[in-house]
N, C-alpha and C positions, 0 to 999 in steps of 0.2 A: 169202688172200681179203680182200677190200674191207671194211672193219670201217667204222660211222659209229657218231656218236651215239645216245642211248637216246632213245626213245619220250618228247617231252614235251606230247606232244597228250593229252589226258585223256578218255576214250571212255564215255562215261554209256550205264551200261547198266542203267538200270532201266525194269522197262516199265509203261507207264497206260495198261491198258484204255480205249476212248476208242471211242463211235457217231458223233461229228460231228465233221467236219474241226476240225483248229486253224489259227489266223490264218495268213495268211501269214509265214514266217521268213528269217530271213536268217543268212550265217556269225555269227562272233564278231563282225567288226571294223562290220558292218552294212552293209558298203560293198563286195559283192564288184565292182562294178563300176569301180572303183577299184583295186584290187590285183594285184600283178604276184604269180607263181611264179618264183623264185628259184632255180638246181639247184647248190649249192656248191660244185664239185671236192673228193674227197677222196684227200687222202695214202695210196699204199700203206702196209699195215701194217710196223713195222719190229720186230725181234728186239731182246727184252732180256736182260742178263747171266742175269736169274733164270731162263729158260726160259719164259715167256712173252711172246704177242705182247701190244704196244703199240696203242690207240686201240680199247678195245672199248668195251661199250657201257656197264663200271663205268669206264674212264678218265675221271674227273673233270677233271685237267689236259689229257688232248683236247678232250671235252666242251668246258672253257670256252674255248681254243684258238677251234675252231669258232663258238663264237658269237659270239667277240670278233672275228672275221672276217666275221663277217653284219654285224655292226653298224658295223662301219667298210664294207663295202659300204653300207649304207643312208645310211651320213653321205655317203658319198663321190656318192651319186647322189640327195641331197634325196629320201630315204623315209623310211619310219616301218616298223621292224619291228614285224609285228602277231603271229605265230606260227609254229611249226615242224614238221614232222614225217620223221620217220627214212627210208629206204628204201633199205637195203644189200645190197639182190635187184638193182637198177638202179645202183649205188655214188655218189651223190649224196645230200647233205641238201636237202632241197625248204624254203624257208624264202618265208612269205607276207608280203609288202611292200608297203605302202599309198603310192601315188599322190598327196598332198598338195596340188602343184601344179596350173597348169592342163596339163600337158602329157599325151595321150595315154597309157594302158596299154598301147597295141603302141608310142610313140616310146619311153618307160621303159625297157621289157623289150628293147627295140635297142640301149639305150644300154648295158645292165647287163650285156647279153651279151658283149660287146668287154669285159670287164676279165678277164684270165689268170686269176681264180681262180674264176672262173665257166662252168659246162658249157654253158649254155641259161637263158633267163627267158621268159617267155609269160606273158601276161594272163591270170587266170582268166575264162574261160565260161560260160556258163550252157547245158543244157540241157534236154530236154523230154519228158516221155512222152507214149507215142507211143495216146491213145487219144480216141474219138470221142467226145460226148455221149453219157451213159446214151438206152436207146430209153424208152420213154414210158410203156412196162409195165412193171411192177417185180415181177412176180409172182416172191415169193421159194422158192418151187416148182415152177417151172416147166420141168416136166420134160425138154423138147426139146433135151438137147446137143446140137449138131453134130458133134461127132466120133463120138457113140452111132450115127448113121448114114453119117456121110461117111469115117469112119474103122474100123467096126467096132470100138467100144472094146473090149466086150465079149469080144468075139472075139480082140482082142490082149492084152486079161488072161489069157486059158486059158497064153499065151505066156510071158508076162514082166509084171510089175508095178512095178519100178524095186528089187525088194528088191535092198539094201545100196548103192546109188547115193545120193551126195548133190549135189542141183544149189544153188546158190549163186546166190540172188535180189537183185540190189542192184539198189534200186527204194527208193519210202518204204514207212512201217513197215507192219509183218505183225500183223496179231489173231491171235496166236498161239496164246488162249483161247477163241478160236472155235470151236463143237465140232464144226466139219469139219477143225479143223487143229489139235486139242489134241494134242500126241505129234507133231507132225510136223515141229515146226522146234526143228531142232535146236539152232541158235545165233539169238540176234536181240541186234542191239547195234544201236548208233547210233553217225553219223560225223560227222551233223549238226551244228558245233558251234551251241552257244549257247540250245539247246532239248532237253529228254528226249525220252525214246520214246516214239512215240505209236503209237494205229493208224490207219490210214488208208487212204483207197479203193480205190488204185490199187494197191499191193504186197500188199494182202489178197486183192482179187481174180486177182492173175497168179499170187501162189501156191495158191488153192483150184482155177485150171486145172491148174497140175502137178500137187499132190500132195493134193488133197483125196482125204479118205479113203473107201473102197469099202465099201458093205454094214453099213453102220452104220443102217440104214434112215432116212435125213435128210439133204435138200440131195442134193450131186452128186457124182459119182465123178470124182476126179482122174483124167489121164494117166497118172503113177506115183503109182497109191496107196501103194506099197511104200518109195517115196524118202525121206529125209528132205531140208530146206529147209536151208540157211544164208543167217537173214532178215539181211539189211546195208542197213541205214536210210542210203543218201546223197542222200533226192530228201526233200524237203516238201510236202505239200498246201497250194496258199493258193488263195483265190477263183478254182473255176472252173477248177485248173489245177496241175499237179504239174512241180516244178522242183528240177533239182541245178546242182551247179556244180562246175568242175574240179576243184578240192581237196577237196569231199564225194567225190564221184566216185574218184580218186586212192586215198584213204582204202580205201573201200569195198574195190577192185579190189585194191588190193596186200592187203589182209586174205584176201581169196577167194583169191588163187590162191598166198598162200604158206599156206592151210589145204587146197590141190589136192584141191577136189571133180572132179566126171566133169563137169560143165559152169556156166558161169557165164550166166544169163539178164540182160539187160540188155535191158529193154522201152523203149528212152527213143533220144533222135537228138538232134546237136547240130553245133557245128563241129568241125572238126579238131583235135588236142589233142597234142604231143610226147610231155608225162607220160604220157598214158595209154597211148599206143602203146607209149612204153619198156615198160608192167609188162604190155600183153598180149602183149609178145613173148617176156617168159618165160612168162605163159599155153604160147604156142603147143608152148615148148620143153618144156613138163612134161608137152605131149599132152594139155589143158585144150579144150574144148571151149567154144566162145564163142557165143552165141546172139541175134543185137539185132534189133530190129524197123527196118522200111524206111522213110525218109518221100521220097514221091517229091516232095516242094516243097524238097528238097535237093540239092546235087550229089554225086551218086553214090550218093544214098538217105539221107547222112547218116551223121557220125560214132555210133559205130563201127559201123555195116554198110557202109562204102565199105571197110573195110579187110580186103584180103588175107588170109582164112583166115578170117574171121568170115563165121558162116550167116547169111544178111543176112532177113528173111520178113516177109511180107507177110500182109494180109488180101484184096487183090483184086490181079489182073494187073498188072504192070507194065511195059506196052510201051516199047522204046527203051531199059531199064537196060542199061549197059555191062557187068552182070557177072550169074550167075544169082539169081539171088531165088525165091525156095521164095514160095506160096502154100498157108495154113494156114486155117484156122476162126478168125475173128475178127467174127461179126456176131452180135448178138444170143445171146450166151454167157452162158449162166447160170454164175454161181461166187458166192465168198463175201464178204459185206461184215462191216465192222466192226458187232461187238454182236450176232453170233451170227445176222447175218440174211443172205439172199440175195440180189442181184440182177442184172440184164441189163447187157452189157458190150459194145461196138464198138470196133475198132480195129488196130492192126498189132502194139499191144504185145500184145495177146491172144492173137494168130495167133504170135507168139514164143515165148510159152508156150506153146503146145500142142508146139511142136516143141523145145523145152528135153525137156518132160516124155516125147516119142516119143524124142529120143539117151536117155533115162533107164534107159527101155526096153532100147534098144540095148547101152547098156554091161552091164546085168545079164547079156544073153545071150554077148554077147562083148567085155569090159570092154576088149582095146586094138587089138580091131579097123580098120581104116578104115572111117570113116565113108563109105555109099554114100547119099542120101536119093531114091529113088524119085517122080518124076513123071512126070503123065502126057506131059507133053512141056515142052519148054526155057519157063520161068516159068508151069509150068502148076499145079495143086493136086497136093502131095504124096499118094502113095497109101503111107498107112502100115501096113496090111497086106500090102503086096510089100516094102515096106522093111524090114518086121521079119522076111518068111520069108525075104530076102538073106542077111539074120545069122542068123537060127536053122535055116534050114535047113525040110526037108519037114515037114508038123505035120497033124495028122488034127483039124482046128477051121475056126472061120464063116470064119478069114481066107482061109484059102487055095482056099475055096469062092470066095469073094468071090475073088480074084485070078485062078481059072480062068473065072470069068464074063466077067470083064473081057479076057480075053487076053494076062494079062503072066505069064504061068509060063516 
């Protein structure tokens, strides 16, 4: 097995309660736009006399090997090494190289690519979640879920509530302290470098749609109230607008699917990305469940929902997409904001959540099923009480009333 170096990225995991956005942030180096991704070939592992393998992650003489390698790369192509991080699931070290000159990030990472000891280099990206202006009413009790009618929530509780399912939210930070979501996230860290945890609007509210808790009489009833979160801070809040970038992102993803929750939510759309594709293709391999919101001012809806095996979903139709797109509940959704308050929510990242939080469902009742998701026709609104009686079979409750009304038994 592919052995790299240790982990020298530092993961600040403490968390600050926090009701108002923080400024906008940037990586470490403050210039992601500037910076190439680096993927360093590594050496298979070689046999020593002692009976063990060679280049783990205490090999210190690998270790500096390795980076005495990045750095004669960086000399050798006028960069500046800015940082590193490990991933031996993909068998590369991903090392982040700042741009100094005037020469393009994609001319860089072209040039960097053509040298033998290097796999691939790509410019970090940035990208976006995927959510509309709050509506105008902020009423933070405001009882009208759309899925309590469009979906039969209630009805798909009698069923399945997501107990023992963990779905894996990488988005910005989670109010974890929120007391719709106290006990419900189970991990929150941060990958953001150069800023602590914070809370913030967008990953509080995607997760009070999956798993805010049921029957607590306060605010809303999650999707899977039963689930537990895995909060992964790789996007930041700044004015007006929630952003990650490649190597947040990177971070994030290879954390989730080497902790293999039942699905990984990823509310947010960007460009195309090599790194990222490599680590959800072990996703795909460990049977990871991947969930992104659509943006149709993209090609193909936008990285990662153009790719192959990711549930790509929407908040309204998408005529002309070249591949299916689920339509969920995304307008005017009530969920949770930071500081223990409520409010209204529009968007495609929202309609991702709801259907994160319905596979949550799905795996409780049949954890390595295939996934079938029910609509009413090719990019129509998913009908998630015939999608949950697929998997669990006949059931004496509102759903499957609801499904003989409709005519899909």
């Amino acid at each position: 097995m592919i052995r790299i170096c240790r982990l020298l990225v530092t993961v600040l995991a403490s968390f600050l309660a926090a009701s108002s956005a923080p400024a906008a942030a940037q990586n470490a180096s403050g210039r992601p736009d500037r910076e190439i991704l680096v993927m360093v070939k590594h050496p298979a592992d070689h046999y020593r006399a002692t009976g063990a393998y060679g280049g783990s992650y205490g090999d210190e003489l690998g270790r500096s090997a390795r980076e005495r390698l990045a750095r004669q790369i960086a000399r050798q192509y006028r960069l500046t090494l800015v940082d590193n991080w490990a991933m031996p699931m993909i068998g590369v070290d991903c090392f982040v190289m700042m741009v100094e000159d005037a020469r393009s990030t994609h001319t860089a990472a072209d040039e960097v690519s053509r040298n033998p000891n290097v796999e691939w280099a790509e410019p970090v990206q940035l990208y976006a979640t995927q959510a509309a202006p709050p509506a105008s009413h902020n009423d933070p009790l405001y009882p009208a879920e759309p899925a309590a009618s469009q979906w039969h929530l209630a009805a798909l509780h009698q069923m399945a509530s997501g107990r023992g399912t963990r779905v894996a939210v990488i988005d910005s930070g989670i109010d974890a302290a929120h007391p719709d979501l106290a006990g419900q996230v189970m991990v929150n860290r941060n990958f953001v470098a150069g800023q602590p945890l914070v809370a913030e609007q967008h990953g509080t509210a995607v997760a009070g749609i999956i798993a805010a808790k049921a029957d607590n009489r306060i605010g809303i009833a999650g999707i899977a109230p039963r689930a537990r979160l895995l909060g992964l801070r790789a996007c930041w809040q700044g004015r007006g607008s929630t952003s990650c970038d490649t190597l947040s992102l990177a971070k994030a993803l290879y954390y989730a699917v080497d902790s293999r929750p039942d699905v990984i939510n990823l509310s947010l759309s960007g460009p195309n990305a090599r790194l990222l594709r490599e680590i959800l293709s072990i996703a795909y391999a460990r049977g990871i469940t991947v969930v992104a919101a659509f943006d149709p001012k993209q090609p193909g809806g936008g990285f990662p929902a153009s790719v192959a095996g990711v549930i790509a979903v929407s908040d309204a139709p998408a005529p002309g997409a070249d591949r299916e797109v689920y339509v969920a509940p995304g307008r005017d959704v009530p969920t949770t904001q930071p500081g223990g308050r409520w409010f209204l929510v529009n968007g495609s990242s929202f309609a991702a959540a709801h259907v994160s939080g319905l596979i949550a469902l799905l795996r409780e009742r049949r954890p390595s099923a295939p996934l079938m998701l029910v609509s009413q026709r090719r990019g129509g609104s998913i009908d998630a009480c015939a999608t949950l009686i697929k998997v669990a079979g006949a059931c004496d409750c509102g759903c499957r009333s609801a499904v003989l009304r409709a005519g899909l038994h």
